[in-house]
N, C-alpha and C positions, 0 to 999 in steps of 0.2 A: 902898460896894460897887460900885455901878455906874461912877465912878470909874475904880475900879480896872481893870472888865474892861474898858474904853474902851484904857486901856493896855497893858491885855496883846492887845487884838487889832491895836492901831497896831503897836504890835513885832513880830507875827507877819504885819502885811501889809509893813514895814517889811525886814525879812529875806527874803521872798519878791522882791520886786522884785530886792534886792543879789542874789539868787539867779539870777535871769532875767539878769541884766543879765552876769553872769560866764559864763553858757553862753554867750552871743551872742559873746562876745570869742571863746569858744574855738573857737565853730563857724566863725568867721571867718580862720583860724591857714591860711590857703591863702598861694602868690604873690599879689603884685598888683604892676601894673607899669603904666606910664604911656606914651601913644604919643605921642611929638615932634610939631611941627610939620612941616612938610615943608620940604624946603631943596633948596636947586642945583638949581631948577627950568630944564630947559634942553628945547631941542626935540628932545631923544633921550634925558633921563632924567631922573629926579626924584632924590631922595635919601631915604627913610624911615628915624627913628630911633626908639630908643623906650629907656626906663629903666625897672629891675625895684627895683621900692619896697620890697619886702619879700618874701626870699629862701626864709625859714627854711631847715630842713634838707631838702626837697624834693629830690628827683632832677627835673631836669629831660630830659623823652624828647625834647620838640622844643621850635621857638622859632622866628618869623617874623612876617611881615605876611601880611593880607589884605587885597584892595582890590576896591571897585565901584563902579560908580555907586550905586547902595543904598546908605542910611544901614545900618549896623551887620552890613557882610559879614559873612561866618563861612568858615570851613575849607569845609563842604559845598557853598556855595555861590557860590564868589568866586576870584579869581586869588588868585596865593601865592606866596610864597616863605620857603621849611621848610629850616629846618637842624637837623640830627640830635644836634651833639656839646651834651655835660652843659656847656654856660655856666656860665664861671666868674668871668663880671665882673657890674657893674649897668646896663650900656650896650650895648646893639647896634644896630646902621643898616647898609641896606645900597640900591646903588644901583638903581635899578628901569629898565631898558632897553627893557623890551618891555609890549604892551598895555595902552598910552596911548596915546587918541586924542589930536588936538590940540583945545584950547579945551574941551574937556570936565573937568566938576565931578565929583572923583573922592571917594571916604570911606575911608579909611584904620582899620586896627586893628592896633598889635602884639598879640600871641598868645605863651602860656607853654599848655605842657600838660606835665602830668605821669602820674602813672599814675593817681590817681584825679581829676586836673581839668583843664579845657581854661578858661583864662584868656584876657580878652581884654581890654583896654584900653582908652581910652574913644575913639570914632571923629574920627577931625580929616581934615577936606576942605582940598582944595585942587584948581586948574585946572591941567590939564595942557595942555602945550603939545608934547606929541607923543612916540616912541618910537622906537626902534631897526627894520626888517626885522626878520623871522626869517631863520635860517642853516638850512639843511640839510644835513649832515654826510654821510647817507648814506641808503639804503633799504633792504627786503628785503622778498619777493624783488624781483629786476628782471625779470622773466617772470610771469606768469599771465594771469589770464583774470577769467569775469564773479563775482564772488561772494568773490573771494580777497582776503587780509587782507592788506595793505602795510603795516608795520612802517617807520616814516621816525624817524631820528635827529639831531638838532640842537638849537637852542638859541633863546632869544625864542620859545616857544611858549604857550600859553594852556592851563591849566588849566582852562576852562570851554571842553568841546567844538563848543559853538557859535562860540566866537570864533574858531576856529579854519575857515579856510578853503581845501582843500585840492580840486586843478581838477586832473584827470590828462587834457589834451588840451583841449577845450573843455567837459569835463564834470565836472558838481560829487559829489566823494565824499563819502560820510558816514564820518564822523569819529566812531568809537564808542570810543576811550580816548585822552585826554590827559591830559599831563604838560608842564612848562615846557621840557622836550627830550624828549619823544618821543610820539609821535601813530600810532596806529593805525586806517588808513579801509578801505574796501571798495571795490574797482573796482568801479566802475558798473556797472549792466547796459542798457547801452545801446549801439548801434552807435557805433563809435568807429574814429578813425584805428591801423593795427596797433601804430606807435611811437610814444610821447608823452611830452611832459614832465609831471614833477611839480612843480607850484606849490603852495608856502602863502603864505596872505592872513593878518595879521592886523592890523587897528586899520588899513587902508587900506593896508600895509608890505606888499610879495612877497618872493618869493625862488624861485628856480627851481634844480633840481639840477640837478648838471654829467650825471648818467647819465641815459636814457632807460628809460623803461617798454616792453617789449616783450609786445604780447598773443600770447597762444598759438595759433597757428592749432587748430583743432578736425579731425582725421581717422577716417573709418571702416575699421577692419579688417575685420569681417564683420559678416553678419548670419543669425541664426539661430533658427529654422526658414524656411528661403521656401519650402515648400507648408505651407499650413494651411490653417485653416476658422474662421470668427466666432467671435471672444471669444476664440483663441490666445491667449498671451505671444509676444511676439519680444524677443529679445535685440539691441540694438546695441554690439558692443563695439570700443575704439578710445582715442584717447587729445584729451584738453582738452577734454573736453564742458560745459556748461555743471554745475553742482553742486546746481544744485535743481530741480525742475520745471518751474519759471518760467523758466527761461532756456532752455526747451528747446519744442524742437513738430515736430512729425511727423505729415506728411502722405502719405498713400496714397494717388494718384491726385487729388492736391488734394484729398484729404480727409482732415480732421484726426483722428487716433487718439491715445486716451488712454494717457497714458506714467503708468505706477505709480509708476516707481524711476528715479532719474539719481545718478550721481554723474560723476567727471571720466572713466571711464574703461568706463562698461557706464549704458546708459538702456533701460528696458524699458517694452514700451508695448502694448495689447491691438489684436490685429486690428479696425477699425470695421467695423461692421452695413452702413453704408450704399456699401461697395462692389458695382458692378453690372460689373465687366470682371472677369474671371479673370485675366491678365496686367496687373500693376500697377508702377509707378514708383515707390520707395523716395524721399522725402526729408527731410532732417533739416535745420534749422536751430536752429543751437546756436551760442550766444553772437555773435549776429548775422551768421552763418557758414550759406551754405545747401550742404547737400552733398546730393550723388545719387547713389547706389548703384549700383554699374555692373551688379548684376542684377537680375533683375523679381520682386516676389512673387507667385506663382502663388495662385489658391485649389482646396481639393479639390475634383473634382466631387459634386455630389449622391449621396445612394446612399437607394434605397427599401430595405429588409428587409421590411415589411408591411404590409396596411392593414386598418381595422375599421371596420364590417360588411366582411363578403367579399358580401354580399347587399344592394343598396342595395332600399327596399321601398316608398319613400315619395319624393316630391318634394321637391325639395329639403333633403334627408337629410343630414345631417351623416358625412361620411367624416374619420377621422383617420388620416394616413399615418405609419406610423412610420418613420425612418431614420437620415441623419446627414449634417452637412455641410450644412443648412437655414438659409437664414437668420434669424434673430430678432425682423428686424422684419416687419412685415404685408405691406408693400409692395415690395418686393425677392422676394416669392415667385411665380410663376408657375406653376399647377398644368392640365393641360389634361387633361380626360374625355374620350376618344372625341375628339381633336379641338377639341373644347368649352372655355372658359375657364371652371373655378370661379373663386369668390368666396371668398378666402381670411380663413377669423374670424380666425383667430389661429396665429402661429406658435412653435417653438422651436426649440433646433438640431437635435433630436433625434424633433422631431411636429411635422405641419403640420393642423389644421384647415377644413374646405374645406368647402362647399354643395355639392351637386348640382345640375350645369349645369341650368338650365329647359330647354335643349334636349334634352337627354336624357328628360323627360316631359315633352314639349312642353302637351300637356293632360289636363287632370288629369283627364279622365272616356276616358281611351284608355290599353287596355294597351301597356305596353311589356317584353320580354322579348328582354334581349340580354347580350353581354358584352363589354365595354370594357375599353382600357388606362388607366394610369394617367402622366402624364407630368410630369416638373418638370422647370421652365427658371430655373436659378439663376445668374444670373453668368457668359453667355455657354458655359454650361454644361448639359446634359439625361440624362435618366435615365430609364427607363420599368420599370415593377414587372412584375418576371417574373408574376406572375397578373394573370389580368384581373378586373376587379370585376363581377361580375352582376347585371343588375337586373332586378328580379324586383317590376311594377306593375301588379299584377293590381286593374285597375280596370274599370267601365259596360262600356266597347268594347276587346274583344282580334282583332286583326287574327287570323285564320288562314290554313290556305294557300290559296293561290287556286283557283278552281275550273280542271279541267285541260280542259277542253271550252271549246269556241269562248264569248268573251264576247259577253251579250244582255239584254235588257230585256224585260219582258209574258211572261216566263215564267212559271210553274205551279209550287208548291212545295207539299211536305207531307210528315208524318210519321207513320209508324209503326212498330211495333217499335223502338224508342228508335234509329230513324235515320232521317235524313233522305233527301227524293227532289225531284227540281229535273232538268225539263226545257222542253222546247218554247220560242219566245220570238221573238225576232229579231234577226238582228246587223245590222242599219238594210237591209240588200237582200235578205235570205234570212230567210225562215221554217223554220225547224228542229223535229227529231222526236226528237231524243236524249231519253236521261233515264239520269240518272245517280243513285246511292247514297252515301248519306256516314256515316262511322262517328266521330262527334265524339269515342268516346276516343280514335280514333288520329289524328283530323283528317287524314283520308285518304276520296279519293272513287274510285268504282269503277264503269264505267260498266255498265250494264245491260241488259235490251233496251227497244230504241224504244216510242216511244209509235205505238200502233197505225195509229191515225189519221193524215189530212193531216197536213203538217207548218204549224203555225199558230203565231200568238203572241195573247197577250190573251183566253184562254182563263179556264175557272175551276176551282178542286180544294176538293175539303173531302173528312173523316174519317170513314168510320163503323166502329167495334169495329175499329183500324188497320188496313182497307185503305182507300188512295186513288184517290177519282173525280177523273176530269177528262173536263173536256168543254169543247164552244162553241172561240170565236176566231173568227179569222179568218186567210184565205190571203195576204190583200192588205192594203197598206194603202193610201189611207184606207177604200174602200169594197171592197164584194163577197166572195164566198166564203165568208161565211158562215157557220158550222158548225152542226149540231145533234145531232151522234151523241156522244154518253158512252162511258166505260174505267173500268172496276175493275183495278187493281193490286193484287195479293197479294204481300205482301213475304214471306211463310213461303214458298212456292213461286218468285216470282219471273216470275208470267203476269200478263199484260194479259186482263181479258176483258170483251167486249164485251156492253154493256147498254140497256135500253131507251135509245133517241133522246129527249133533252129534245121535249118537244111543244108547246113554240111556236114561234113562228121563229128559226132561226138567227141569232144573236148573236154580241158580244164585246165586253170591256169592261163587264161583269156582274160583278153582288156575289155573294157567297158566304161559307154557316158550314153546319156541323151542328148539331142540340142535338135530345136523346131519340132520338137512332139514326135521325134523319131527315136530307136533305141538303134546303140552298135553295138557289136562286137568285134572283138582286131584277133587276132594272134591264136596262141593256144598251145596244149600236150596234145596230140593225140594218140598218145602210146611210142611204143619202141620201132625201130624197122626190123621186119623178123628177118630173126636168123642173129641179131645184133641189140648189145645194149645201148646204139645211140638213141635217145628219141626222137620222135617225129615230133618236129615243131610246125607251124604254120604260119606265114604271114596272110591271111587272109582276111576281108574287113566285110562285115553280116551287117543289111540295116532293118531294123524292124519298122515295119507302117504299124501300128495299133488299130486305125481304120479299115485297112483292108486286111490288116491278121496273116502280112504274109514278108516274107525273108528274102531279103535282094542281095549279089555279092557285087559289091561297088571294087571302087581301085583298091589294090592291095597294099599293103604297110610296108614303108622303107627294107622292114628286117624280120625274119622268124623270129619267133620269141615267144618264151614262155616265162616271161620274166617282165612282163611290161604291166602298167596300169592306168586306165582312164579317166579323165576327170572332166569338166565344160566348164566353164568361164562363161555363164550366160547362155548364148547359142552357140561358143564354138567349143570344140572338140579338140581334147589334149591327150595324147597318149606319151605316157614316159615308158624309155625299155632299158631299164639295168642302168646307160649309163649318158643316154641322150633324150630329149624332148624333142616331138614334132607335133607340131599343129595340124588341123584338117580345114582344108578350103580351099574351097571350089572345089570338092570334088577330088582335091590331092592334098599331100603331105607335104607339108614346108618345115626342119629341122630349126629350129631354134638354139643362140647360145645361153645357154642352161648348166648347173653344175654336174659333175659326175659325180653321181652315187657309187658306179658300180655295186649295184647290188640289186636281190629281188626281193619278191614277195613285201614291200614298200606298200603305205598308203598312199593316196592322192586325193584330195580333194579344195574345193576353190571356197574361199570366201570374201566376199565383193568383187573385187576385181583381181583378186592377189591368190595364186597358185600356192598347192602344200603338197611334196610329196619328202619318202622320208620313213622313218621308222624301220625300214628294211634289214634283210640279212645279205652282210657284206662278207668277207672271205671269213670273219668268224661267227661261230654257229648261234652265240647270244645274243645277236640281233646287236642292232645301234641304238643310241638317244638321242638320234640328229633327223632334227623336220626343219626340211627347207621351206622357206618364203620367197617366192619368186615373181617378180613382177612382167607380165611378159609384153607388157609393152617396152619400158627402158633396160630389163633383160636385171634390173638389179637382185640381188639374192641378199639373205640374212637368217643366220639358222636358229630357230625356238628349239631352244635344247630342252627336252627331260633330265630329270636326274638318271646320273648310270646305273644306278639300283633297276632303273625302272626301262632299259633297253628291251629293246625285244623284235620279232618280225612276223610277219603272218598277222598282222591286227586288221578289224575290222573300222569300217567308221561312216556316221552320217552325220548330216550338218543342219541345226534348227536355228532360225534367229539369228543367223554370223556365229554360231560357237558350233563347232566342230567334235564330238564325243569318238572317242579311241577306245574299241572295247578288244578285250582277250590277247590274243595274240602265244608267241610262245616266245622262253629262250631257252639256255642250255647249262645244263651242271650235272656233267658225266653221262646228262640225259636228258631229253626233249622233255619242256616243262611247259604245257601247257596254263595258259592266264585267264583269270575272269575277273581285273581288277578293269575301272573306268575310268579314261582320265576326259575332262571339257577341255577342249582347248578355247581362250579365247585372246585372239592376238591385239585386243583394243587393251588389254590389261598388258603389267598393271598402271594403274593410273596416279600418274607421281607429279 
């Protein structure tokens, strides 16, 4: 039994193989053909033959050689020669003229293809000893320019577009379809002679056409729009422009603009950003062709429509103006405030972003209150915004109007009835007796009647239940005349009357406050000691009853001085002297830690709870622009600076509603310069 199935599986592997082995014949029922040796090897041509072994009934579609340096060329990749008609013998050869170099090792294949196979032959080498020129029959076109496709007809040409080397002038074309007669390259883009010859190169062999190449000159008919504004389109239209981007470039004033679109006959390009001349030079180079526009491109002027805030409120405040016709980038914008250069953040065509010049709030603790234009300088070009922008910097120091009476220093100030009164003082040769009214809602002053008395400067004033005493000074300056008679002023009425004589000596240059419906006096000049120019100072402290009209001398002041000044804090009593602060209570002085001015002739006065003194003349004669803030309970200080322009010493001041008013004063340039500028002070500003 087992036998037996040994033989019946040998049979059945036996039939399996004879099985296999008959598809293989039939799978194999294609041509096959045999490629010759090569023969009539000469220095202009070879001869290639080849025999078809086995026919069947095939259509033949083509039939030829391929050759390369490569062992085992193919159709895709190798020179050729294809013939079309259905071969009807078992022999073909044909003679090979062109694309052999000389002394070079070439590999040969005949080639059958049909419809469903491409046959190929077994490869046979041989050394060639050289090839025919190519011929060129003809071209087309004979005109064009950079980009355009030359269509060249002839013969000896190379099927692999590399081999193939085609020079229109001294420059090499790219060759993007070959055929063994016909070659399709691109004129170069490169500057080039206008007429040139077409050469092709192959395997070392030239050949030059009898016709010439003519490039196309490139011309502008128009261009359009010439007035614009940044980022436009322009049109140039015209004829033989370059056909792709690349071959084209356009400059506006020597500066280069990006062209979107070109073809031969319209190139469109956007206005650049970084033109700065409104009248501009047009030109175009195209296909190595420079041309220039025989008119100019204009740009629009600027145009403002509005701007936001119309209230500028803050320093350095962001303004954006709206309009049109702006340029895009940062730097190409010029925007001027009043005069003033902003800092432009950022622009677009249509908004410009801008700072607020620092000169315009020069300092940040002084009002400013004014209205300015707006200005843009774009491109040899300007515009100003029918509004003007207002600014509105209500800060520390607001200038108001000036005082309309003669300007002076060492005069007498004080308030009541929520207005102010400022007279007597000196304009550096004359001692004066005015006294004038000020009504700080309307910031209008109105002069009133004189003060009763001499006319003096360096005098002293304080408060009681608002009417204001004034008394002391002096006629002269440095010494004599003295004063000792006092003035009550009634602001409800509008009379000066005349009250007890302070009862010690005549003085000036005395402190002064009120506090509990009493007036004091501290200190004082009273002249030289004779025989010497020291003067006599006094620490001595005067208090006035109003009720009973009569002059008490209480305990005296830490220090002589003519150099101190008064102020109250409610009901208590402050005197500062040049370079310390003391308090009065009970009845005595208690020295407070305070900053040192060192200096006199200082204002002083309190608002809410919080001490000011300040303004003074320190060892130089132009006075300072430093007002302290002193808190005298936690002792802390912080100084409201004026601007230096506006130093000075010898100023007056009274205080309505918590805002504090600084009039006259003096400082010095070669020479005592008397002031009648006013500044409010208000320390709740500004409000950020």
């Amino acid at each position: 039994m087992k036998v037996i199935l040994r033989y019946i599986l040998l049979i059945s592997l036996l039939s399996l193989l004879i099985r296999c082995n008959k598809d293989e014949i039939t799978s194999r029922n294609y041509p096959r053909l045999k490629t010759l040796p090569i023969s009539e090897i000469t220095s202009e041509s070879a001869k290639f033959s080849a025999e078809i072994i086995y026919r069947g009934d095939f259509e033949v579609i083509n039939y030829g050689f391929v050759w390369s340096e490569s062992e085992n060329p193919t159709l895709e990749n190798s020179d050729r020669v294809v013939y079309s008609e259905n071969i009807q013998t078992n022999h073909f050869s044909k003679t090979i003229e062109t694309t052999l170099k000389e002394d070079i090792s070439y590999f040969v294949r005949a080639f059958v293809k049909t419809k469903d196979y491409t046959v190929y032959g077994e490869s046979v080498s041989f050394i060639s000893l050289g090839s025919k020129a190519p011929e060129i029959f003809s071209f087309s076109p004979t005109s064009g320019t950079w980009g355009d496709t030359i269509n060249i007809t002839g013969n000896n040409f190379s099927y692999v577009k590399e081999n193939n080397k085609v020079e229109l002038g001294k420059l090499l074309a790219q060759v993007i379809y070959s055929t063994d007669s016909t070659l399709s390259v691109l004129v170069p883009a490169s500057i080039n002679e206008d007429i040139v010859n077409i050469k092709v190169s192959i395997c070392g062999n030239s050949s030059t056409a009898d016709e010439k190449f003519n490039y196309l000159i490139p011309r502008i008919f128009s261009v359009n729009p010439l007035n614009v504004t940044f980022g436009d389109t322009i049109a140039i239209t015209g004829e033989n422009f370059g056909a792709s981007l690349l071959y084209n470039t356009v400059l506006i004033k020597n500066i280069e603009a990006e062209i979107i679109h070109a073809n031969k006959t319209k190139i469109e390009f956007i206005v650049p950003s970084e033109l700065s001349n409104n009248s501009n030079t047009i030109i175009l180079n195209s296909v190595g062709k420079q041309l220039v526009f025989n008119e100019q491109l204009t740009l629009k002027p600027p145009v403002i429509s509005s701007f936001s805030p119309l209230i500028a409120t803050a320093p350095n405040q962001t303004i954006t103006i709206y309009g049109k016709n702006f340029n895009p980038l940062v730097k190409y914008n010029s925007v001027q405030i009043n005069g003033f250069n902003a800092n432009v953040i950022n622009s677009q065509q249509n908004a410009i972003n801008v700072e607020l010049p620092d000169e315009l709030i020069p300092y940040y603790n002084i009002s400013v209150f004014d209205t300015v234009d707006i200005k843009i300088y774009i491109a040899e070009q300007s515009t100003f915004s029918e509004e003007q922008l207002e600014i509105y910097w209500h800060s520390t120091w607001t200038k108001k109007n000036d005082f309309p009476g003669l300007a002076r220093y060492n005069a007498v100030a004080f308030a009541g009835n929520n207005k102010g009164y400022f007279g007597t003082g000196s304009t550096q040769n004359t001692c004066l007796n005015d006294f004038w009214e000020y009504d700080p809602s309307l910031d209008k002053w109105e002069q009133i009647a004189n003060f009763p008395g001499t006319p003096r400067n360096s005098a002293v004033s304080f408060v009681i239940s608002d009417e204001g005493y004034v008394g002391l000074g002096t006629g002269k300056e440095p010494d004599g005349n003295n004063f000792s008679d006092f003035y009550k002023y009634n602001p409800i009425t509008g009379e000066w009357l005349s009250i007890a004589n302070f009862q010690g000596i005549g003085r000036h240059s005395a402190a002064s406050f009120a506090i509990n419906n009493c007036g004091y006096v501290a200190t004082g000049w009273w002249g030289p000691n004779v025989g010497t120019s020291v003067p006599q100072i006094t620490n001595e402290v005067w208090k006035y009853d109003p009720y009973s009209n009569q002059w008490t001398q209480i305990t005296n002041f830490p220090e002589s001085s003519y150099m101190a000044v008064g102020f109250n804090i409610g009901n208590e009593g402050y005197i500062y002297n040049y370079n310390k602060l003391y308090k009065f209570e009970n009845n005595s002085w208690i020295q407070l830690p305070a900053p040192s001015l060192t200096a006199w002739e200082n204002v002083a006065f309190s608002i809410g709870n919080l001490a000011y003194f300040g303004l003074g003349m320190p060892h130089q004669v132009d006075g300072t622009n430093r007002l302290y803030e002193y808190d005298p309970i936690s002792f802390t200080t912080a100084i409201k600076w004026m601007s230096y322009d506006d130093r000075r010493w010898g100023a007056s001041v009274f205080v309505i509603e918590n805002r504090a008013y600084i009039i006259g004063g003096a400082t010095y340039d070669n020479s005592v310069i008397a002031l009648n500028d006013v500044w409010e002070f208000d320390p709740t500003k500004p409000e950020l």
